[in-house]
Structure formats: structure tokens, C-alpha cells
N, C-alpha and C positions, 0 to 999 in steps of 0.2 A: 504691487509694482516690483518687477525685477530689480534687484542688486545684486554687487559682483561678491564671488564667495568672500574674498579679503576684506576687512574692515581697513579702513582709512586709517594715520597716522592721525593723533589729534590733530584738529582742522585747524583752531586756534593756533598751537604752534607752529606750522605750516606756513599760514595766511602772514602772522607777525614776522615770522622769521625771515620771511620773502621780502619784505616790506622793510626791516633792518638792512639786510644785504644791498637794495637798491640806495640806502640811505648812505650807507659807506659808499656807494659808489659816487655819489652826490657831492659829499664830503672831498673826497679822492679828489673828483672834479675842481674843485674851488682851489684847490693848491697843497702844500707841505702846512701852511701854516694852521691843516686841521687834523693834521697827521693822528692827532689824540679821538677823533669824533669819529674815525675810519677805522680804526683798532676798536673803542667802544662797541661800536654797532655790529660789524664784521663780531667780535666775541659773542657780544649775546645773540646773534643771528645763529651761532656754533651752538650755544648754550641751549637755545630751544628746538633746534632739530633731534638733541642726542638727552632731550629731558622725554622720559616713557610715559610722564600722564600730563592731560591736556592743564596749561598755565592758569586755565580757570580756577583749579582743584588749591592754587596758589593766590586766590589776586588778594585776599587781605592780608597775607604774610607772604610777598615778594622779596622778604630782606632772606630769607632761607634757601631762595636761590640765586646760587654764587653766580658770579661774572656781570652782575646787571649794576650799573649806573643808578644814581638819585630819577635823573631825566629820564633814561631808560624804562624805568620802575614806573613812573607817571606816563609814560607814552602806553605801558602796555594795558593798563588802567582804562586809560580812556579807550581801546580800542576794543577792551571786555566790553564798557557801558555804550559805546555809539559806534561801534563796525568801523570806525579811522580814526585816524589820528593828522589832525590837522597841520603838524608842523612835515610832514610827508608831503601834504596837498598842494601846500605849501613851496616846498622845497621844488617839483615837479614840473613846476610851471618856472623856473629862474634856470634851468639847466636843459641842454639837449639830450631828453630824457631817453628819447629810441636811439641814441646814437651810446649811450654810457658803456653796453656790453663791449666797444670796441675795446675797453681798459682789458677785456680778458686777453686779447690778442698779444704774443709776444712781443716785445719792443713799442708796445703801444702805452702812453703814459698822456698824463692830464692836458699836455702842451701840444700833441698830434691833437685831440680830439676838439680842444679848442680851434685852433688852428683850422679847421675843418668846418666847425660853426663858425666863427667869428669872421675870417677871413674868407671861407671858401661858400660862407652864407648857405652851407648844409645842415637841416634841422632834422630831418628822418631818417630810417634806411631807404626808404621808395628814393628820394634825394639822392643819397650816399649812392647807391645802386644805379641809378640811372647814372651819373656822373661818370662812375666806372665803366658802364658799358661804352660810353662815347667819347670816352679817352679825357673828359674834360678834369683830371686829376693830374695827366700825365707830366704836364710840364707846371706844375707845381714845384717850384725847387727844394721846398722843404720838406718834401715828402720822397723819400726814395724808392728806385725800383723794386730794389727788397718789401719796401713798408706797402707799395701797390700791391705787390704781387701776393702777402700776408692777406690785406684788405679782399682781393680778388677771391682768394680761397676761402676766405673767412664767408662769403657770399657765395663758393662753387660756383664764380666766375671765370675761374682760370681753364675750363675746357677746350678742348677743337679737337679736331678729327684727329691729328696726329698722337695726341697721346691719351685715347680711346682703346680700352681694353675690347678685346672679342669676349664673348661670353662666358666661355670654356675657361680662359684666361684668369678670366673673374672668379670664377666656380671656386676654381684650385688656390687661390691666394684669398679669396675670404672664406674660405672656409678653414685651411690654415691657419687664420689672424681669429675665427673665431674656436676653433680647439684650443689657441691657449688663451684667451680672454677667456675662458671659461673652466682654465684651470686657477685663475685669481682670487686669493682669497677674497669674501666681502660681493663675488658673485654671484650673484643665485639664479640670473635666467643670463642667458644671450641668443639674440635673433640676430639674423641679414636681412636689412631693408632693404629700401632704394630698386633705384633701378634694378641692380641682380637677383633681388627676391622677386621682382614682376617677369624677369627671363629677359629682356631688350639685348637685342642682340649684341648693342657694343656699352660700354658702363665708360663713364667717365672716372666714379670715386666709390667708392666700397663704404658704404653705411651700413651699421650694427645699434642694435639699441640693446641696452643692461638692467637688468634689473638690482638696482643696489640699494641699498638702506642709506639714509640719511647721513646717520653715523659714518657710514663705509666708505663715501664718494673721496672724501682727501688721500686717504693710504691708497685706494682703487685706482684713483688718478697717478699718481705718483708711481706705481707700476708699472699703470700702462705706457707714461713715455720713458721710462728705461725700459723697454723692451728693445732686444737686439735687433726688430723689424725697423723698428723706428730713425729715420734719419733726421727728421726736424720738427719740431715743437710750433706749431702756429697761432691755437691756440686753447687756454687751459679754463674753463670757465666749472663752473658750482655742476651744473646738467650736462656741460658738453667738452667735450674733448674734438682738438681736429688735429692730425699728425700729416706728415708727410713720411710714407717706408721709403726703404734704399732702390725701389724699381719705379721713384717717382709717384708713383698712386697716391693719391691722399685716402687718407683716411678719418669718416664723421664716424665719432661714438657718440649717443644721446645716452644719459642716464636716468632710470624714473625708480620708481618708487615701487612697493607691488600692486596698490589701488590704480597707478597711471601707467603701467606697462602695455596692455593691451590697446592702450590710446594712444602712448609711445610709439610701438609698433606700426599699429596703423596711419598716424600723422606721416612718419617718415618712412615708410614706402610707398607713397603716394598712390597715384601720380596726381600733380595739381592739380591737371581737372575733376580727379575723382571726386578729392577733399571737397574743393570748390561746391560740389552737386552736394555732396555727401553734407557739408555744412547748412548748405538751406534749405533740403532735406528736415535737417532736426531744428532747424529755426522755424520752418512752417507745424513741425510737431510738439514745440512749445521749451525744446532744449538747446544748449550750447556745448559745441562741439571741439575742444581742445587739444592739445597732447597731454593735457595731464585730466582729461576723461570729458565723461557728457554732466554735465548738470542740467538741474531743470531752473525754472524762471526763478524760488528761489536761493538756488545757489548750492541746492544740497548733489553733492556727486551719486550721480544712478548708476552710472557702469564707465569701465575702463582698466580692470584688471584683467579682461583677456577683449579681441575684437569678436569674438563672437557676441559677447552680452552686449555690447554698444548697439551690433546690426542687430541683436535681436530684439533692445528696448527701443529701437526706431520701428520695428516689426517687417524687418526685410529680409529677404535670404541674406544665409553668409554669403562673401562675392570674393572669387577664390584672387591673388594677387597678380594674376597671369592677366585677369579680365582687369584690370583698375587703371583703366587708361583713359578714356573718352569723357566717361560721367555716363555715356548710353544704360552700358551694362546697370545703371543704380535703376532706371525705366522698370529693367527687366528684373528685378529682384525685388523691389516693390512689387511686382506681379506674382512674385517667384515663381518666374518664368525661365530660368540660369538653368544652362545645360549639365549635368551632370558627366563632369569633366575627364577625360581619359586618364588614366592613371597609367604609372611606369611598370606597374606589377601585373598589368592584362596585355601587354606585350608579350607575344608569343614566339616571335623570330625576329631575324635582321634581313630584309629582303635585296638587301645589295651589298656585300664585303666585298674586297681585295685584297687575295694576297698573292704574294709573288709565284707564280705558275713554276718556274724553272726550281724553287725549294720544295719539294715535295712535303717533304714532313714538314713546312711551316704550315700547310694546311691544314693535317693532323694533329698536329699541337695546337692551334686554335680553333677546331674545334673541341679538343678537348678543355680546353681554359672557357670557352662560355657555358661546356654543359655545367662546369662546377662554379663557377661564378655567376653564370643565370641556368638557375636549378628549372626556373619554370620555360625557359626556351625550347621547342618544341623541335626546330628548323632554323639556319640558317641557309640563305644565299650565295655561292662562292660563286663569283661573278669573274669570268675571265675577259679581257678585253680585248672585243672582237679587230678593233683598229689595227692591234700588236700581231696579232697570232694569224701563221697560215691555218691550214684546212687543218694538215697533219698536226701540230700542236692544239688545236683544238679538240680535236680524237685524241690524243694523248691526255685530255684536263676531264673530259669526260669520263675514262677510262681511271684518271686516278682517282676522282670523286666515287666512282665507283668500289674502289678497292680498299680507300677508307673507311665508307659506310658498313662494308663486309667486314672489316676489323672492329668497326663501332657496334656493329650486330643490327644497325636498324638504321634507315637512310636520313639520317639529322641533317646531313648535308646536302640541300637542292643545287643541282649545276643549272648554273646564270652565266649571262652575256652581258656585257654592256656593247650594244654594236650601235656605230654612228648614223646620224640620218644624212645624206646626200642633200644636193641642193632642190632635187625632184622629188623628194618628201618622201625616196625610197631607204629600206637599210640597205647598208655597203655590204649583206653577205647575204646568200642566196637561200629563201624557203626552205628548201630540202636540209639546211642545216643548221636551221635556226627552231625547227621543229624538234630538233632533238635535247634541245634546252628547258628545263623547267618553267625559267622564270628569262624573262628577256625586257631589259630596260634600251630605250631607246634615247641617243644623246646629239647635239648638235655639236661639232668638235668645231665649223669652219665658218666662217663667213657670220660669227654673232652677233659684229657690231650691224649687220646688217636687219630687217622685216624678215624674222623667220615665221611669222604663224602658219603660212602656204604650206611649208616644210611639217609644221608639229598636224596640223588639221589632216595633211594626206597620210601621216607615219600613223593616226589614229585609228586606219579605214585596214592595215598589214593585219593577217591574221594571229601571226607568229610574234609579232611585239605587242607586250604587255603592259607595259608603264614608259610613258615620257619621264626621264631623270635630268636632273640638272634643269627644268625648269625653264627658269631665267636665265641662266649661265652667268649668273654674277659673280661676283668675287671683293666680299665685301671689303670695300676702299681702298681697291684698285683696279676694277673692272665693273664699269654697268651692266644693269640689265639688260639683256635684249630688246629691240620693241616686239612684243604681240599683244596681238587683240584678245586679252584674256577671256572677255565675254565670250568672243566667238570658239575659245578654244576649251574653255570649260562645257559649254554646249554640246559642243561636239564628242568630247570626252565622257560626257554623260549618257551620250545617243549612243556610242558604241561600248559601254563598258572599258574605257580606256583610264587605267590609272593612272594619277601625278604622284611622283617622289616629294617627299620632303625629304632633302639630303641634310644630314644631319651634323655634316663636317660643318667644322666651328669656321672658318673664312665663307664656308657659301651660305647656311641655313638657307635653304632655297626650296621651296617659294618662302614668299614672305610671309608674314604674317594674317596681312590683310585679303593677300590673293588665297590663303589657306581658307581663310572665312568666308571667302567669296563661292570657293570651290563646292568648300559645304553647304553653303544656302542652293547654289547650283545641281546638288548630289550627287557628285563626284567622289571617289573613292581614292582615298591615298596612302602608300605605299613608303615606311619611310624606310630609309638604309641610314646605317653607321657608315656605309663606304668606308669602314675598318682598314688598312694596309698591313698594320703591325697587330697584336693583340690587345696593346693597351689603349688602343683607339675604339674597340668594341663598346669602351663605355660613351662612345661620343651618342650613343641612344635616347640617353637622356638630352641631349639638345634636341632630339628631334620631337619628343613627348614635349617638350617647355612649348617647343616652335607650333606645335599642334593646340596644345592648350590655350596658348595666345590666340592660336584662330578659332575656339569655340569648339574643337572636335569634343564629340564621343566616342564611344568606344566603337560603336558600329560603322564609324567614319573612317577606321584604319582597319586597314587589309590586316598588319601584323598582327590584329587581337584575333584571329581566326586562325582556327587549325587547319593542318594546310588540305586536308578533302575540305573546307571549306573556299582555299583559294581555288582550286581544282571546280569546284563548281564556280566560282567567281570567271574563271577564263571560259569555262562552257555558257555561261551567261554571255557573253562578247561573241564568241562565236555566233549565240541565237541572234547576238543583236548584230553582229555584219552582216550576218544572213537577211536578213530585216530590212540592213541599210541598201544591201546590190539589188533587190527587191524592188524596192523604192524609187531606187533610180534606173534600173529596168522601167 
């Protein structure tokens, strides 16, 4: 049987010490007048996370380990000889036991949470949770905005569109928030969950999971909210921390252990349907599925220090976090049938930039900033915009693409057009000079909110335009998509060798996702651009490889993993195939 490399922390003290902490919380519950029974338990709970050999090695001389109670002593006793302890069992059934974590919440104390059960007749979270959604907490008077809005967040209820990060967004401030969490002492892993570790185009809240020792988690915590990112405290619990930074974002840290990190990890980057499949999955294979790992029927932990060994002791491919959305993908991985995923480092060029034509040497400066920053770029795209430019400035971006390539010693830079499609599904600039373009994306600038597919299906059949860009022409949340008939225009695209963009600017990510996946079961080939303007936008690449990977690409699915006599034969293929299409329709 597989196990994960790390040995587990004694189980014993683990299981009792988890089992103390909910007792103080119990305690807590009941009032002040156990204030003594909440310090007890809460210590020895401290006592046996930070004791190095299992409490077994202890049970007939428990008096030599300090902080422990008479009662204490005899609780831990019984739970060596019969796995509980019945004054727990006990206890569990006279308190609203799934509702006690709310005590971690700031400003939340014994009188909220009664108040909640007793009065507002709430006994679960599903309860608690549902109430929130439907407002039915709101005019509670003794519950204030503040203490909702705590509750909300405590739940990652407090979402909507307006204060939804773009992804890009995302990228740069968690990964910020995790460079210095992972300068804290008592750290020893940090990952990005959540949503932004699956790539979703817009993030509500930035989740991290840590890997911290038992011992570590109180000085760790206490860190992390004096950090200067931090504006507000939500709330402070034993595993979990949730902050709010000064740009509003919230932010979930989960804490594990090194045997439950990998389970850590994987619980909280979701997404709940995966978990959901992924869970009874290992309940039909005879385990149980956690965040603090997999156990078998009984009870011993098989894997959860990294996710590889959990998918591999369910015996399924790894399932990369791009794909963990539907629960489909877990089908496909029991089969291990999972595509073998494109990666950012078999990008070969950027097949659509921008930069400003009238700066000449901005063009030469960035191309010389991606050969040194992408060593393996073969080719870029300097795409001029045929809408803007007469004839003669167009002969003039030609001409200077040309004279940089002379000063580069080899032609890295392809001259591109981005020229718009007309309402007759023609481009706005005439064959004879659209022929002299390397690379030619074709765009819809007018009439979007309108049924373009007439327009994209007839711009497919032009000899001289290579790739439809800009898609859908959305603009994420605050412009829709266009309508077309996708079916028909992937079809199409496929009959004539016609590329789709994945535009890789962080407001369009365009196509979607799903229409990405669609294109590829269709065999469509796709084309992504940075649409770079300035040079530090050339990194916007990596949205377009996230935005790919979400749709299932491989490598042979993007144009950019080919060198360009490979795209060169890719347009002599299109040629063969209009030739093919006028044929046909002859």
C-alpha cells in the first residue's frame, strides 16, 4: 500500500488534542462561569500538540506531563483504552456543536452565537448559511452590519461582480501576499488555492494553504495579522486565518500539518464539484477523503502529504488544477485519459503585440526585452492597426520592422495587421496589401452588440487573413459577448484552416474557456497574442497558456508551440484548403 513520504505527528495526540479544543469551545459556550474549564482544556490541548512522542508512551505516569488536570488525566486515559471519551459525547449533543467555530470570529462571543441558536432557531452551518443567503439575519437587531458582514465572509459569502478581481489582478497580489508568508518564520511550504490556482478568470478572495507545525500555528498566526497588507482581522482560528488587505480583497490562509498539506491543498482549491466526485470516488474505493488526508475504513491515514499520492492511492492520473471544475475530468483520469497539458515554456512566440507605430525604437526595445526575458521565443508579431494607419504609414511599419530585424541580424520580428471585418464579412484594406503581411488577424470593431457569425464565417473563406481575434469581443464585466453560432464557426474554421485567437489581455481572455474546448474537440487551431502595448504587458502570455489549459489544449493545439516554417506551412495548408473550398462550391 502506498504511503506518503512524511510520517504523521502522533495520532494520539492529534485526535485528543482536537477533541480538548472543541471542549473549551463547549465550555466558552456555557458562559464566564467556566472560564476555569476553557483555560484547562485550551492548555492541555497546547500541551499535546507541542509534546514530540505519542501520550501513549505516558498513560501510566501522566502526572510527568505538566499542564494536565486530575479530570484531564482520566479523560486522556479513557480515550487510550475505548477511542472517546464520553463526557465529549456527551457535551456535543447539549450545544450547537457545527455552529461553536463562529467563537473564532472576531467580535463574536458566547452571547452572538446563542442568540443565533436559541433565538434565531439556527443549529448548523447549512442553517447559518442559508439564512445568510436570503437576508433572513438581516433585521435581527442584535446582530449588526458589521457582525453580518464578519459572518458573510466567515462563509465567502460576501462576493458579487463588483468587487471581483481579473485574474492578472489576482496573480500579482497573491503572489506578493505569498513571497512574504513564506518569509515567516514557523513556515515551511506555502501554496495559492482557490480559484486563482485553477486560472478562473475573475477571483473573488485569494486563498493560500501553509504548511506549519503544530507548535508554529500561534507565533505564525500573530504574524500574519500584523502584516502591513492587512486592514482587518475577521477571523483567527487554531487552522484558519481570514483577513481583509487595504484593497479590500479578503484573504483565507488554511494551516496543515506536513502529513495533511497535500490534502490541504487539494480540499481548498477546489472546485466543489471536483471534491464532491473526487469524494465518492474514494468512498466507492473503500476511503475517506479530508483535508487533513485520505484514510481507509479503518482510520489509518494513507496519503495527504502531497496530492499526487492521494490521486495516485485512488489509482488515477494526477488532474492538473486548471481541469478541476466539473467533476467530468475525474471520468477521464480514472481512464487516464487527461491531455497532456500545454505548458508556458513550449511557447514559441507572441502572435499579436502592439506597440505604438509613431515610437520607433519602442519597437526595438521590446523586442529586445522578450529575447532576454523569453530566451526560448523564436518570433514575435508586431501587429500594426490597420483601422488607424493610411497606405503610406503602413509602408512605413513594414519598412521599419524591417530595419530592426537588420540591426537584430535575423528576422525575430514578423509584421502583423490587425485589420477590421466590414459588415459583408470583407477586411477594410485591399488584398494587394494585406499580402504583404506575415501574420494577419482579422477583428470585428462595429456593430458587436449585433449576430456577427455571417461576418466571421465569410472573413474565414479571405486568403490573406489568418486568424479571427478578439473572438467574442467581450470585455469582461462590461461588455458581452457577441452572439454567434459557434458550432458553425468552429466548422468552418476547421474546413478552411482558419485560426481563433485566445487574446490574452487580462479584461477580454477571449474565447472562453469552454468555447476553447469546444474549438479543440472541433480541430481548430489557436493562435494566442499578448496584445502587449507596452513591454510589461508581454507577460500577459501566461493568461493566455492558463486560458488554454482550462480548455484542454496541448501542445499541437497552439500555433505559438511551432516554429514559424511551421506556421508558414500552417497558412500553405489554408491556401490548399480554400483552394478545396472554391472547388466545392464551383
Amino acid at each position: 500500500m502506498h504511503t506518503d513520504v512524511y510520517q504523521p505527528s502522533p495520532p494520539n495526540n492529534v485526535a485528543i488534542a482536537d477533541i480538548f479544543h472543541h471542549m473549551a469551545a463547549c465550555y466558552r459556550y456555557m458562559g464566564k462561569d467556566h472560564y476555569d474549564q476553557v483555560q484547562a482544556y485550551e492548555r492541555a490541548a497546547t500541551c499535546l500538540r507541542r509534546l514530540p512522542v505519542d501520550i501513549e508512551v505516558f498513560r501510566t505516569r501522566l502526572r510527568e506531563v505538566a499542564g494536565l488536570t486530575d479530570v484531564i488525566r482520566g479523560e486522556i486515559t479513557e480515550y487510550l483504552e475505548a477511542g472517546a471519551i464520553q463526557h465529549y459525547q456527551r457535551f456535543k449533543s447539549k450545544v450547537p456543536f457545527e455552529l461553536l467555530d463562529l467563537l473564532e470570529i472576531k467580535g463574536f462571543g458566547p452571547s452572538t452565537v446563542k442568540l443565533l441558536h436559541e433565538t434565531c432557531g439556527i443549529q448548523t452551518r447549512d442553517q447559518l448559511i442559508t439564512a445568510l443567503q436570503y437576508g433572513r439575519l438581516d433585521d435581527v437587531g442584535e446582530i449588526s452590519p458589521a457582525k453580518l458582514d464578519l459572518l458573510k465572509r466567515s462563509f465567502k459569502l460576501h462576493k458579487n461582480t463588483a468587487n471581483r478581481l481579473l485574474l492578472w489582478d489576482a496573480m500579482l497580489q497573491g503572489h506578493e501576499i505569498l513571497r512574504v508568508l513564506r518569509l515567516i518564520r514557523g513556515v515551511n511550504h506555502a501554496e495559492i488555492a482557490g480559484s486563482l490556482r485553477r486560472g478562473c478568470e475573475t477571483i473573488g478572495d485569494l486563498d493560500i494553504v501553509l504548511q506549519v507545525d503544530e507548535p508554529e500555528r500561534e507565533q505564525v498566526t500573530t504574524q500574519i495579522v500584523q502584516l502591513p497588507h492587512v486592514e482587518s482581522v475577521v477571523l483567527s482560528g487554531r487552522n484558519r486565518i481570514c483577513v481583509v488587505l487595504y484593497n479590500h480583497t479578503q484573504l483565507d490562509i488554511r494551516m496543515a500539518g506536513a502529513t495533511a498539506f497535500g490534502a490541504s491543498w487539494l480540499y481548498y482549491t477546489g472546485s466543489r464539484e471536483h471534491l464532491l466526485h473526487l469524494s465518492d470516488l474514494a468512498e466507492q474505493k473503500g476511503f475517506t477523503l479530508t483535508p487533513e488526508g485520505l484514510f481507509d475504513t479503518m482510520g489509518n491515514h494513507v496519503a495527504g502529504a502531497t496530492e499526487e499520492g492521494i490521486y495516485q492511492q485512488l489509482d488515477i492520473a494526477f488532474i492538473p488544477a486548471e481541469l478541476r471544475e466539473s467533476g467530468k475530468e475525474i471520468r477521464r483520469a480514472v481512464r487516464h485519459m487527461l491531455p497532456n497539458l500545454l505548458a508556458h515554456h513550449q511557447i514559441k512566440g507572441d502572435l499579436r503585440m502592439h506597440v505604438d507605430e509613431h515610437l520607433h525604437d519602442s519597437i526595438a526595445t521590446t523586442a529586445h526585452y522578450v529575447m532576454n526575458a523569453f530566451p526560448q521565443y523564436e518570433y514575435i508579431v508586431a501587429a500594426a492597426h490597420g483601422d488607424t494607419q493610411d497606405r503610406k504609414g503602413l509602408a512605413a511599419w513594414i519598412s521599419n520592422i524591417d530595419r530592426i530585424n537588420e540591426q537584430i541580424g535575423w528576422t525575430f520580428l514578423k509584421k502583423g495587421l490587425t485589420v477590421e471585418i466590414l459588415q459583408d464579412g470583407t477586411p477594410a484594406l485591399p488584398a494587394s496589401l494585406l499580402q504583404q503581411f506575415d501574420w494577419v488577424s482579422g477583428v470585428v470593431l462595429k456593430d458587436t452588440d449585433k449576430e456577427v457569425t455571417q461576418r466571421l464565417l465569410t472573413i474565414c473563406e479571405h486568403p490573406f487573413v489568418h486568424c479571427i481575434g478578439n473572438p467574442s469581443n467581450r470585455i469582461i464585466g462590461r461588455k458581452k459577448p457577441s452572439v454567434v453560432n459557434w458550432e458553425l464557426l468552429f466548422e468552418k474554421a476547421a474546413a478552411t484552416c482558419t485560426a481563433l485567437e485566445i487574446n490574452a489581455q487580462p479584461c477580454r481572455m477571449d474565447l472562453r474557456d469552454e468555447w476553447v474546448k469546444r474549438a479543440v474537440e472541433k480541430k481548430v487551431y489557436l493562435a494566442i497574442g499578448s496584445c502587449a502595448a507596452i513591454m510589461r504587458q508581454v507577460d500577459y502570455m501566461q493568461l493566455g497558456v492558463t486560458l488554454a489549459r482550462r480548455g484542454w489544449c496541448k501542445c499541437e493545439n497552439i500555433l505559438n508551440t511551432m516554429h514559424w516554417e511551421a506556421i508558414e506551412q500552417f497558412k500553405l495548408s489554408r491556401e490548399n484548403a480554400l483552394s478545396l473550398t472554391n472547388i466545392k462550391h464551383a
